[in-house]
N, C-alpha and C positions, 0 to 999 in steps of 0.2 A: 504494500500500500504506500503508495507516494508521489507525491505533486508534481513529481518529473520522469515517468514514464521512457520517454526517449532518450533519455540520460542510461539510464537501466538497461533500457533494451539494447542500446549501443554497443555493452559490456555482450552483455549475458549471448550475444548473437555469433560471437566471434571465436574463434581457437575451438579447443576441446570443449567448452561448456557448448558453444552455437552447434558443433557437430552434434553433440550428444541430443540435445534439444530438437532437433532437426531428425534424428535418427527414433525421435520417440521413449528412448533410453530412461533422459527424466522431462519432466515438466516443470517450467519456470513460468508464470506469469504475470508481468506487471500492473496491477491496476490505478488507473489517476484517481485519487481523492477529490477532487476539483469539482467533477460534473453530480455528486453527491450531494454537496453542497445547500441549502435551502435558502443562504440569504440571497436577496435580491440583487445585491451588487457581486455576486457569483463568489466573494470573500471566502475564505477557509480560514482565516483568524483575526485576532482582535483583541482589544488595549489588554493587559493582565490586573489585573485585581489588584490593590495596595500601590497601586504607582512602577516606577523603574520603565528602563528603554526596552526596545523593541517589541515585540509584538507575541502572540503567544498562539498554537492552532486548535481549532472549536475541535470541541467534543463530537456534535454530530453528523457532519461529512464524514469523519474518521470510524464511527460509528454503524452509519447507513453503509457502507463501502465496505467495512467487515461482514456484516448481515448478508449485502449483495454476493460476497465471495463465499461465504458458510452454504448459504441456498444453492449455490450454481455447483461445490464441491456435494454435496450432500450430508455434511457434516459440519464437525465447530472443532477445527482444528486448533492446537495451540498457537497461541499468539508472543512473539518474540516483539520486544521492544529494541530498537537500537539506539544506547545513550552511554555516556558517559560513569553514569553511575550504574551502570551494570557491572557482572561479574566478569572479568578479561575471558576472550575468548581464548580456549585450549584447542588441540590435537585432540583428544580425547572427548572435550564437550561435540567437537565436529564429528566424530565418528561416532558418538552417542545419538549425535541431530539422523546424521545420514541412515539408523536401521530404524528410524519410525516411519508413519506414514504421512510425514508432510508437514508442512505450518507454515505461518504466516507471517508475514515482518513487516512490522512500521515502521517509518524512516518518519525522525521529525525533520521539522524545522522552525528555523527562527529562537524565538528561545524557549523550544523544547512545545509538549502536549497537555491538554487542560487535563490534571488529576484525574480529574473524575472519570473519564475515559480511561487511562490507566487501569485504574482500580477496579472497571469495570468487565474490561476483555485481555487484557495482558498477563500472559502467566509468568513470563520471566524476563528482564532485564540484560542485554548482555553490549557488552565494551571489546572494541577493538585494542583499547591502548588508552592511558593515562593524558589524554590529549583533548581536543572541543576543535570537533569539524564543522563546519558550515550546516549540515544535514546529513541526515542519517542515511543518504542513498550507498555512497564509496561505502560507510561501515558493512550496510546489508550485502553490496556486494560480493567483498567479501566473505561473508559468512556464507554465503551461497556458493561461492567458488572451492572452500575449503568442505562443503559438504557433498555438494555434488560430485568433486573428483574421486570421492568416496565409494561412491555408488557402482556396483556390479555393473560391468559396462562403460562404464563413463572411460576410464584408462582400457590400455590395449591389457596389463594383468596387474593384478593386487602386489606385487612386487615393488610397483610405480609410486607406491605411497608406504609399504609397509616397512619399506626403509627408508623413508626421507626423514630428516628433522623432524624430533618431537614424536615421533609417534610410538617409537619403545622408552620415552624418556632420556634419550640422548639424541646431540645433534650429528648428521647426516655427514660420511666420511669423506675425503675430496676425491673429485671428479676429473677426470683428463679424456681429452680425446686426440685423433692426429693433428699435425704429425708428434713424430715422438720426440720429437728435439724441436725447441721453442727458442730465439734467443738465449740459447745456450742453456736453457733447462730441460730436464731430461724426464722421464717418465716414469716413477717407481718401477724397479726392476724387478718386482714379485708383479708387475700387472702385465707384464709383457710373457710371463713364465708357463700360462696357461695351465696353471695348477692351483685349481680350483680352492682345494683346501686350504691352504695358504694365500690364497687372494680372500678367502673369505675370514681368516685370523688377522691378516692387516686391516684390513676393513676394519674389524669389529676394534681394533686398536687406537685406530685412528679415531672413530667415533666416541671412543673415552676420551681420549687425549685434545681434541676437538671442542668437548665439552666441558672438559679440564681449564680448557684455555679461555673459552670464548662465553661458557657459561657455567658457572661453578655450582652456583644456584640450585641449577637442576640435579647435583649428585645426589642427593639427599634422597628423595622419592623414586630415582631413576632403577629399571630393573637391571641389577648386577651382580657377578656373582661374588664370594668372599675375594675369590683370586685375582677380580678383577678389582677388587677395591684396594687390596694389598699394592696391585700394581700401579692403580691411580698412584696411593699413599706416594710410593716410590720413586715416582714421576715428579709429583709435583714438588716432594724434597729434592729432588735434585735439579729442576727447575728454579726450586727457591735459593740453592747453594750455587748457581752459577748465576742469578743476578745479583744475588750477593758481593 
């Protein structure tokens, strides 16, 4: 649900999400809040309550517009809010969205939705990042992008995502393509070896060490094994004793 439809569709039409959509795979649909609307001067919002700048959007275009999409689905999907004070979006919240059957997102704008709408049809709250965008279209898009490539079908195999960033709790191991010699950098010489087993022990090394580096954050929660955290441990001592 949101006031710029061709904004949306822009996105959603193109790369792997517009294939997939186009192939019937999943369904995306943008609805404008706009022709919903009841007041006269076609408005969708208006001054907020207690004073302060800008402007704030009615309850009932947003309203009628959910109604209109619940009837034409045949049901009253859940409703996701995109705002800043939501919960940050994860890997994990994405692949939780991608095994249901569907739901809805409202993008605000301006400064933000009249309560009472909230409280009426929204079940959950969700943030792309610690940041205040213009509108909540880029956050939904997102969140759509991260759910849909989820979806059986959408990529060529579940590999495509079962190891990229975040998704076992570590981030995603480097990547090279041809040729094998760049400006004078070379290729890891286990990736050229065509042995598997050991392409796939540097991987998983890299992807500590990767996370070691670039997010520490995430060791805590992340799935690993004792041996691997030994190794972290060992790592990052001896990372700490040579900036030392």
């Amino acid at each position: 649900m949101t006031l710029f439809p061709d904004m949306c569709n822009a996105f959603l039409h193109e790369s792997i999400i517009g294939r997939a959509i186009a192939a019937g795979t999943i369904n995306v649909e943008c609805t404008d809040i706009r022709p919903f609307t009841e007041n006269k001067h076609g408005r969708t919002d208006d001054y907020p309550y207690g004073g302060g700048r800008g402007m704030v959007m009615s309850a009932q275009p947003i309203y009628d517009c959910y109604r209109a999409i619940c009837e034409k689905r045949g049901d009253t999907p859940p409703v996701i809010y995109m705002s800043p004070k939501g919960k940050v979006l994860t890997q994990q919240k994405a692949l939780e969205l991608s095994k249901g059957d569907g739901f809805i997102i409202l993008c605000g704008h301006y400064e933000g939705v009249d309560q009472r709408l909230l409280d009426e049809i929204v079940d959950e709250e969700i943030s792309i990042g610690d940041y205040v965008l213009t509108g909540g279209e880029m956050p939904a898009l997102v969140l759509t992008d991260a759910v849909c490539r989820m979806i059986g079908g959408v990529l060529s195999d579940d590999e495509c995502f079962t190891e990229e960033s975040h998704f076992s709790g570590l981030l995603e191991y480097p990547q090279y393509t041809r040729p094998p010699v760049w400006r004078e950098r070379d290729i890891p010489e286990v990736l050229l070896s065509g042995h598997h087993k050991n392409i796939a022990a540097w991987r998983r090394e890299k992807m500590l060490t990767e996370t070691a580096d670039k997010r520490p954050d995430m060791l805590e929660n992340a799935d690993i094994t004792e041996k691997e955290r030994l190794f972290l441990t060992n790592y990052i001592n001896k990372k700490k004793d040579f900036n030392d």
